[in-house]
N, C-alpha and C positions, 0 to 999 in steps of 0.2 A: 275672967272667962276667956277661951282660948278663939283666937279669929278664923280657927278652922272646925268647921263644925260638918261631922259627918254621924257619930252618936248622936241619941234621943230618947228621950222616957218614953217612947210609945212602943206598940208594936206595931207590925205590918197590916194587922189586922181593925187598927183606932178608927179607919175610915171605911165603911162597904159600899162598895162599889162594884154596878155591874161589869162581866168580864166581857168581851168579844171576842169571835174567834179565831180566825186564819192570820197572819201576818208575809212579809215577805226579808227575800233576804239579796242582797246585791251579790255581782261577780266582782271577784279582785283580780288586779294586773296580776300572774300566778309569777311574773319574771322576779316582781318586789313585795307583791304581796303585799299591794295596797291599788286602790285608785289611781291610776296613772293620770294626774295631773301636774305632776311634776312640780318646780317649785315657784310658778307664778298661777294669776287665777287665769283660767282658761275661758277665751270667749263662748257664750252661751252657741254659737254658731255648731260648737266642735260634737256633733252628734254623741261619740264615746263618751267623751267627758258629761254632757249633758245625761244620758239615761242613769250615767254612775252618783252622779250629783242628785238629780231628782229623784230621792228616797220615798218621796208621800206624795209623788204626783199622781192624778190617774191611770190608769193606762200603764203605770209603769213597768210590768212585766214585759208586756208587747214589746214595748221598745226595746228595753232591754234584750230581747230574746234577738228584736231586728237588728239590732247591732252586732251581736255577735255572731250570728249567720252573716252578715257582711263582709266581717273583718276577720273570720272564720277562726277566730278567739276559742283555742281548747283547753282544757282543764280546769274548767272555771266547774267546780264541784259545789264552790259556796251557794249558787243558782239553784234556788227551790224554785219547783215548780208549783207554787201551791193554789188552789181551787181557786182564791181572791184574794185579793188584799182589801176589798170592803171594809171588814176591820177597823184595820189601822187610819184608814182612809176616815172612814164612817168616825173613825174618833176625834180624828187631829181638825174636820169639817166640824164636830160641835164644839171644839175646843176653840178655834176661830169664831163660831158663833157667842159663846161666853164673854173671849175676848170683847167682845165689839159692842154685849150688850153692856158689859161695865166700863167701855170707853162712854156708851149714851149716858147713862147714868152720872157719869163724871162732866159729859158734858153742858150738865145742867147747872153746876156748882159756879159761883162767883168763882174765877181766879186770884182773888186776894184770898180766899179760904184754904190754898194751898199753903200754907205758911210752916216754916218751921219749929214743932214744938219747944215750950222753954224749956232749957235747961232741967230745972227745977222738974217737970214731968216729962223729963229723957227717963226717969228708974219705973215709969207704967208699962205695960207691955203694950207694943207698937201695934196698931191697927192698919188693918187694910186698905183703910180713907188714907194712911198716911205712906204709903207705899207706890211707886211707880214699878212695875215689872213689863222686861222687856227679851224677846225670847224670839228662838223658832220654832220648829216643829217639836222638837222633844217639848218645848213648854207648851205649846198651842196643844199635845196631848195630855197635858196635865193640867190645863185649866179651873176645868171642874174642880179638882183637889184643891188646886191654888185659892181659889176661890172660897172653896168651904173654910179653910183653915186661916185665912184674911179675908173676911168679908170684909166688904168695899175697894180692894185693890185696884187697880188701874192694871188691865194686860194687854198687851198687843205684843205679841207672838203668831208670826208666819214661817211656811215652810220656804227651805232656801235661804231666806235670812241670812246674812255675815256681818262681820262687824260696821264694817263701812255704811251700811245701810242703818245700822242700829244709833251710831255714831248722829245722822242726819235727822233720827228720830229725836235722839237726845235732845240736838239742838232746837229741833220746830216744840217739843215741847218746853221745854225752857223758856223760850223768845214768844212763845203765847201767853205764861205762865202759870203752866198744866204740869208742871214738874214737879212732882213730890216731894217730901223730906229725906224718904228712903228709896234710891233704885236698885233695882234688881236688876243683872245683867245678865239671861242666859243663853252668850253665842259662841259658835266655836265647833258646832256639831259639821257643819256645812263647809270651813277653810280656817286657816290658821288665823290665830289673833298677835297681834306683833305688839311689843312693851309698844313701840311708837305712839299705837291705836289707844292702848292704855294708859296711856301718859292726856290722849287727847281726851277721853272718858273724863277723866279727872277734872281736867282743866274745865268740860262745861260743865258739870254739877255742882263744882267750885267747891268752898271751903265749907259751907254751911249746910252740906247735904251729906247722910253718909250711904256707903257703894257695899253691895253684895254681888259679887260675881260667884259664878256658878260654873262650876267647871265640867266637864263632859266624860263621856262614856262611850267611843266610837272605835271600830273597827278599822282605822283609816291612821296612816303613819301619822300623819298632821295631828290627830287626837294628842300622842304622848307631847308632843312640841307645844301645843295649847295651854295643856296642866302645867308644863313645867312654866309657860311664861307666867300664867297666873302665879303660882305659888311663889315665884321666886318675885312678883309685882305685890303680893302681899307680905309680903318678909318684909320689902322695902318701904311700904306705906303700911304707917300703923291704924291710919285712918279706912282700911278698907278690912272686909270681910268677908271669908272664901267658903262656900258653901258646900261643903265636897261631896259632890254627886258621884263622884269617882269609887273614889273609897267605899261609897254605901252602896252603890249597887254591883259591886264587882263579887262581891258577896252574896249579892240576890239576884242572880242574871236568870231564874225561873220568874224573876217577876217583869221579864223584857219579851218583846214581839220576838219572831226569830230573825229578825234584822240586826239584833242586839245593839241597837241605838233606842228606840221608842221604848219606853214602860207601856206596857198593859195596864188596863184599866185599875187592877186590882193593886198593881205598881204606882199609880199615881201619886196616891195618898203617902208612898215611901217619898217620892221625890217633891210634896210638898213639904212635907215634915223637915226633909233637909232646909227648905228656902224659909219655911216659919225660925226655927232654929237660927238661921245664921241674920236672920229679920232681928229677931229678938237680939240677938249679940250685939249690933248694933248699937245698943242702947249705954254699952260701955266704952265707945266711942265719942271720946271730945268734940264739940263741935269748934269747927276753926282749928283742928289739927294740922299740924305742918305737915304739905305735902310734899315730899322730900322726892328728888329727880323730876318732877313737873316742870 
């Protein structure tokens, strides 16, 4: 079975799901044609940087509008003005709520129950109880999905999110003993992911846990630098597996807000299908695979 999974026996259609309506869309530096954040991360201070970064915060129109009346920023065409962004807003807020209530629900579980399956029932198909997923916004809007399609998973996905932060998550749950057999990693949407970070991924989930990274779908120069670190981190480790969100919805971008980062509702269920899929592959992954450049 191949470590990259973008195909799927379903259609778009396996999950119904209500849609919502309005979406928004950010302005690009028109000089590069991306986010001007250049190539460190930019303290939260830097107003520009901030309304460009904040995709799913409230408000974010305003601001965004206020910044570019300041810094008298023209040609910024990508800037919909549209009616709300409640929406997306409205969705990535339940999607955080899902999150948190099958954090409760996990939270009730003996931590010796998180154990990793034998060997011997690695060829079942993996369950949700046995899954940790970890995400921002793009996954805090796909929850719901996530969820239907691995009941009892573990999510926590917020908006803004980047590795370093996901990285500190890894470890508190690890060191509680809340860390599943299977993680899920979907970040990358918010700033680059460096092999370095991925080297450090590996190293806390260790040998006896197997990894699905999720690769992204962003408007943002840093997007193609992300996919390419991943792919070329799964080439190298045969113990991990890459879930390509890329590939599948670059094909289906009517099923994206017009931010062309978030799935729409009705999108969801595509981009769980991807994470069930590369979940499931998994399972032809040795455990105690050499992790090779760690």
């Amino acid at each position: 079975m191949s470590r990259y999974t973008s195909a799927f026996p379903f259609t778009d259609r396996t999950l119904s799901l209500p849609l919502w309506s309005h979406g928004e869309k950010y302005c690009t530096d028109t000089k590069e044609g991306r986010p001007g954040l250049g190539s460190k991360r930019v303290p939260a201070s830097d107003a520009a940087s901030a309304a460009r970064r904040s995709r799913t915060r409230l408000g974010f129109l305003p601001l965004a509008a206020a910044v570019l009346a300041a810094t008298g920023t023209a040609g910024c065409g990508a800037l919909h003005s549209f009616p709300s962004s409640s929406g997306i807003e409205q969705q990535i807020i339940k999607g955080e709520r899902i999150g948190a209530a099958t954090r409760a629900v996990a939270s009730g579980r003996h931590p010796g129950s998180m154990v990793t399956p034998a060997p011997a029932a690695a060829k079942r198909k993996i369950s949700g109880a046995h899954v940790t997923a970890i995400g921002d916004s793009v996954m805090a809007a796909c929850a719901m999905a996530l969820k239907a399609v691995l009941p009892g998973v573990y999510i926590d996905a917020k908006p803004d999110r980047q590795m370093p932060a996901g990285l500190s998550l890894v470890r508190r749950l690890k060191d509680s003993g809340q860390l599943r057999p299977v993680v899920v990693v979907g970040l990358g949407t918010n700033y680059i992911v460096t092999t370095g970070e991925l080297n450090q991924l590996m190293w806390l989930i260790g040998p006896d846990r197997r990894l699905v990274l999720v690769n992204t779908y962003v408007p943002d120069a840093w997007s193609k630098e992300v996919n390419a670190t991943m792919a070329a981190f799964v080439h190298r480790h045969p113990a991990v597996v890459l879930a390509d969100w890329f590939d599948t919805i670059r094909h289906r971008m009517y099923l994206l807000w017009p931010d062309h980062v978030h799935p729409l509702m009705r999108g969801t269920g595509t981009y769980a299908r991807v994470v069930y899929q590369a979940v499931q592959a998994t399972r032809e992954v040795p455990l105690g695979a050499p992790r090779h450049g760690v």
